[in-house]
Structures are given as C-alpha cells and as structure tokens.
C-alpha positions as CSV (number, residue, x, y, z in Angstrom):
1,X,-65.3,-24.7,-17.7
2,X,-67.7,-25.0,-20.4
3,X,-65.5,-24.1,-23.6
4,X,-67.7,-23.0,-26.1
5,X,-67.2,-23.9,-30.1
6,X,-67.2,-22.6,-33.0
7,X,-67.8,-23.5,-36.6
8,X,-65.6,-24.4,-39.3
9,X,-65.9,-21.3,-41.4
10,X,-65.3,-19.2,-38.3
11,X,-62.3,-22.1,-37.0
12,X,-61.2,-21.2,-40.6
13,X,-61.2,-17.1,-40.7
14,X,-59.6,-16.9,-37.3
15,X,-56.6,-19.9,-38.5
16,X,-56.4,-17.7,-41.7
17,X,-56.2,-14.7,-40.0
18,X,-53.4,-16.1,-37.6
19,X,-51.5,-18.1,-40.7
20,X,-51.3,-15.7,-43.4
21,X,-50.9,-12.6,-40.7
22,X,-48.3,-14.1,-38.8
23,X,-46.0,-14.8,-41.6
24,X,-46.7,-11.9,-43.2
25,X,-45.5,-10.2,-40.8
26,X,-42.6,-12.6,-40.0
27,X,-41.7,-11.9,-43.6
28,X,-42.0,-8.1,-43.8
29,X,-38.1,-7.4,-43.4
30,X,-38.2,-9.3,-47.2
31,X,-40.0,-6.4,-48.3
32,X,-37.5,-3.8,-48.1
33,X,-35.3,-5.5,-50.9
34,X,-37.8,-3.2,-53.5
35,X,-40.6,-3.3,-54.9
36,X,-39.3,-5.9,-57.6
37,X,-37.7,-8.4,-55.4
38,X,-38.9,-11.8,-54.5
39,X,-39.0,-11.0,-51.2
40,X,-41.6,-8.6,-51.5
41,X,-43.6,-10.0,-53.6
42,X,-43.6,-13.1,-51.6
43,X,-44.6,-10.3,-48.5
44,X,-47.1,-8.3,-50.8
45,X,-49.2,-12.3,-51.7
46,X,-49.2,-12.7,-47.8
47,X,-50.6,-9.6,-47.3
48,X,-53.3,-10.0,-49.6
49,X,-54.4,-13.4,-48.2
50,X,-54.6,-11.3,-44.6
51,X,-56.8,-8.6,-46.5
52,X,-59.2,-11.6,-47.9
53,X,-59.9,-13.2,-44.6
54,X,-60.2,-9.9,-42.5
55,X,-62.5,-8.6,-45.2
56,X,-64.5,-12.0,-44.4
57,X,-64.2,-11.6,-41.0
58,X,-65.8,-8.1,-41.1
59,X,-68.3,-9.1,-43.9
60,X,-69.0,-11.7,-41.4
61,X,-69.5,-9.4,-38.2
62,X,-71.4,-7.3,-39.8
63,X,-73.5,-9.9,-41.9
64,X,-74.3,-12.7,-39.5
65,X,-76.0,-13.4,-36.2
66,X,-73.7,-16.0,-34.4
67,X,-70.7,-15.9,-32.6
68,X,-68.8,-14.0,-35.1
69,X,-71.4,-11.0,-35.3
70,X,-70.3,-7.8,-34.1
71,X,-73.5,-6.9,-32.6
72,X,-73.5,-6.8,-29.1
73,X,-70.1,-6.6,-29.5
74,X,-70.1,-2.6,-28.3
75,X,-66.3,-2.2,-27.9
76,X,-66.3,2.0,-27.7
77,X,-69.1,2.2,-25.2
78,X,-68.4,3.3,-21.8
79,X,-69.4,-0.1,-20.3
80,X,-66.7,-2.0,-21.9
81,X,-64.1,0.3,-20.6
82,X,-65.3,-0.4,-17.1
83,X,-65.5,-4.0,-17.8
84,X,-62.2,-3.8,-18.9
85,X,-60.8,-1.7,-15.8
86,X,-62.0,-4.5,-13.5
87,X,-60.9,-7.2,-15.6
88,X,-57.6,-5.7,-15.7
89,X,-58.2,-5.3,-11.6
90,X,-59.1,-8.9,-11.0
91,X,-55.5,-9.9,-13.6
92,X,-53.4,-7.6,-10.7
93,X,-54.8,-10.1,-8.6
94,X,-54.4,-13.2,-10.2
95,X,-57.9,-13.5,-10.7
96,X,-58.6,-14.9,-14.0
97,X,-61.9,-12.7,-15.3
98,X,-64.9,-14.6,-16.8
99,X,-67.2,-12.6,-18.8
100,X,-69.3,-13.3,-21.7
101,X,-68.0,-13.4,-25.3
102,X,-66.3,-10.1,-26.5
103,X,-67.1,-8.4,-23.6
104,X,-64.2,-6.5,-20.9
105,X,-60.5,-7.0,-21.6
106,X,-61.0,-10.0,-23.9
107,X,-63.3,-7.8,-26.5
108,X,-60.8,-4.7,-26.8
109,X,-58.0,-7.1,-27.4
110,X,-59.7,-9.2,-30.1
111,X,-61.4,-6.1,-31.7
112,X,-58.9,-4.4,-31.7
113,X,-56.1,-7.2,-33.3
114,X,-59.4,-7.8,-36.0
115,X,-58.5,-3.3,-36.7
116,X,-54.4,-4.0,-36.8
117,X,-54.5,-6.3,-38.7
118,X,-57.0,-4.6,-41.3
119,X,-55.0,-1.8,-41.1
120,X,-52.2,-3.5,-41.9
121,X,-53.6,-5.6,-44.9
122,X,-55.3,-2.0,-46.6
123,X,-52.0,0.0,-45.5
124,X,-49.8,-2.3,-47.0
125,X,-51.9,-2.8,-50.1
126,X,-51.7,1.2,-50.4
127,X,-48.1,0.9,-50.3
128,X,-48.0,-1.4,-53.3
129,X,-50.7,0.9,-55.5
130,X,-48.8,3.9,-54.7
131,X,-45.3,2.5,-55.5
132,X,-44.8,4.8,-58.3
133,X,-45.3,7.7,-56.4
134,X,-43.1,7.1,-53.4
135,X,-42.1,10.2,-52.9
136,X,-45.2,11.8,-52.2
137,X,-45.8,12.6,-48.4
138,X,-49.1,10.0,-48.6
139,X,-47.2,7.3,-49.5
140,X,-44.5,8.2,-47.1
141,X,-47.6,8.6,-44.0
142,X,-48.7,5.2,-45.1
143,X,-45.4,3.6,-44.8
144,X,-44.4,4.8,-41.7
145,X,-47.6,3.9,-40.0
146,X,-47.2,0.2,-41.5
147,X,-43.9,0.3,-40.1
148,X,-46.1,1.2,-36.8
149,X,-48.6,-1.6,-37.1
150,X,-45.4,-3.8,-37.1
151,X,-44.5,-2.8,-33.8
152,X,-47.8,-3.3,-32.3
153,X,-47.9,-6.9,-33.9
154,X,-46.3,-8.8,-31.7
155,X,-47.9,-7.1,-28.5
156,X,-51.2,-7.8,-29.8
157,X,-49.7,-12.1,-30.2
158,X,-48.3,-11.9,-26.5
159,X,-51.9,-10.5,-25.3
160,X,-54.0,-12.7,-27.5
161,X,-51.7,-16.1,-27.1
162,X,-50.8,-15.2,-23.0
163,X,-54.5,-15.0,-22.6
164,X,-54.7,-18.3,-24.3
165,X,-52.1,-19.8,-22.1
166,X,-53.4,-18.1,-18.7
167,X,-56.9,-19.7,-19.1
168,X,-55.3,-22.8,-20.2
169,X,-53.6,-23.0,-16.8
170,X,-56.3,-22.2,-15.3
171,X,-58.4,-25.2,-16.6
172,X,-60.3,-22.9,-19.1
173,X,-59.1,-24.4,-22.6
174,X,-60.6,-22.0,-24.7
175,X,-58.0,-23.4,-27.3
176,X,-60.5,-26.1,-28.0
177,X,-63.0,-23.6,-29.1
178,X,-60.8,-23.2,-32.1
179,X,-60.2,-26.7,-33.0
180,X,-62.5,-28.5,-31.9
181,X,-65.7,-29.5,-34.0
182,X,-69.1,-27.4,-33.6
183,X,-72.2,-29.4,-32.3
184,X,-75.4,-28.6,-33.8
C-alpha cells in the first residue's frame, strides 16, 4: 500500500489534537476538586490547548484545499452512509475496506472524533465561564453532556487507534502518514 503523507502543520494539528485531548481527558477526574483547585485548573489549560488546535483544525477544513479540507468531505450525505454500511459489511468479513480519504467508515469516525472533541473543548470552556452560575439548569445541561462526551472518548480512541492497528496488520501503515515527512 501506498501510504499517503501529510505535512507538518497538519502532522502537528492531528499530534495536538491527540496530546492535549487525550490528557485532557485522562485528567478530567482532577476537575471535580472545584473550580479553585489545581487539578482543575491544570484540566481547564488542557482543555484550552484542545480548543486552539480543533479551532485550527476547522479553520483549516474550511480554509484550505489539501488533505485537510473538508470539501469533498460530505459526511451527512446519503452516499457516505452507504459507503459506510458496506465498509462495515466487508469489516464482518474480515475484509479490510480501502476507500479514498474521508470517505465510508473511516470519514464518520474521524469527523465525527474532529465534532467530540470540539464539543468537548467549547462545553467545557462553558463550564468554566458559567462557574458562578452553577446552579442554573444551562450550566447544569452543559455539564452533564461533558460528562457525556467523556463516555464517548474512549470509544472514539479504540475506533480511531483499532483502525490504526488493523491496517497496520494488514500491511497498510497508515501510521506513517502521521510521522513521516511530506514530499513536495
């Protein structure tokens, strides 16, 4: 297989994304100390970092023409869907579906890990502006779909990094594409 590359700005949004986000996340239990504690803060600086690189990453998609621009990338059309019902056919198989970039299975995962984790980032940014008014049933509908977006986290990791790993066994080392230098 033919791995394709990508450039060191997008090799650096998707590491940021992964960095920042993942210990975010593995730190979110330090945020229910209150709003004052280290453990927070230390939760609510992650966070922020995750909302700067996915608000690049969408500035980006929306902005640019290469790899990382969303058009093309027509994740609610009904097309998709059926590219995805026969990837997920050919995976009860143990087929290993190849389709171009973004497109079946592979796109609705990626897209929608890139919407999690912004929902995430501006959800828990909410819950820090609103901190004074924690009682109010908005803040409370924020925080409980956080709490949500937790949950969905690490099945968003195991689809994302098992897909990783299942085309690595395969002999597909799409891996590289994130490490490995972009030819002109």
């Amino acid at each position: 297989m033919n791995t394709e590359t990508y450039s060191r700005s997008s090799q650096l949004l998707h590491w940021g994304l992964a960095l920042f986000g993942i210990i975010a996340w593995l730190t979110g239990e330090n945020a229910d100390d209150g709003f004052n504690s280290n453990g927070f803060l230390l939760h609510l600086y992650l966070g922020l970092a995750v909302l700067t690189f996915i608000l690049l990453r969408f500035g980006a998609g929306i902005l640019s023409n290469g790899k990382l621009s969303f058009r093309g990338w027509t994740i609610f059309t009904r097309e998709q869907w059926r590219l995805a019902a026969q990837d997920i056919g050919q995976l009860v198989r143990f087929k290993l579906p190849h389709r171009k970039m973004h497109q079946g299975i592979a796109g609705l995962v990626q897209f929608s890990g890139l919407l999690l984790f912004l929902w995430m980032a501006a959800s828990g940014t909410l819950i820090f502006l609103l901190q004074n008014s924690s009682e109010s049933t908005l803040f409370e509908a924020i925080e409980e779909g956080h709490e949500v977006g937790e949950v969905l986290i690490p099945l968003f990791l195991i689809l994302h990094v098992g897909a990783v790993i299942v085309h690595t066994l395969a002999g597909d080392h799409v891996w590289k594409s994130m490490v490995k230098k972009d030819h002109p």
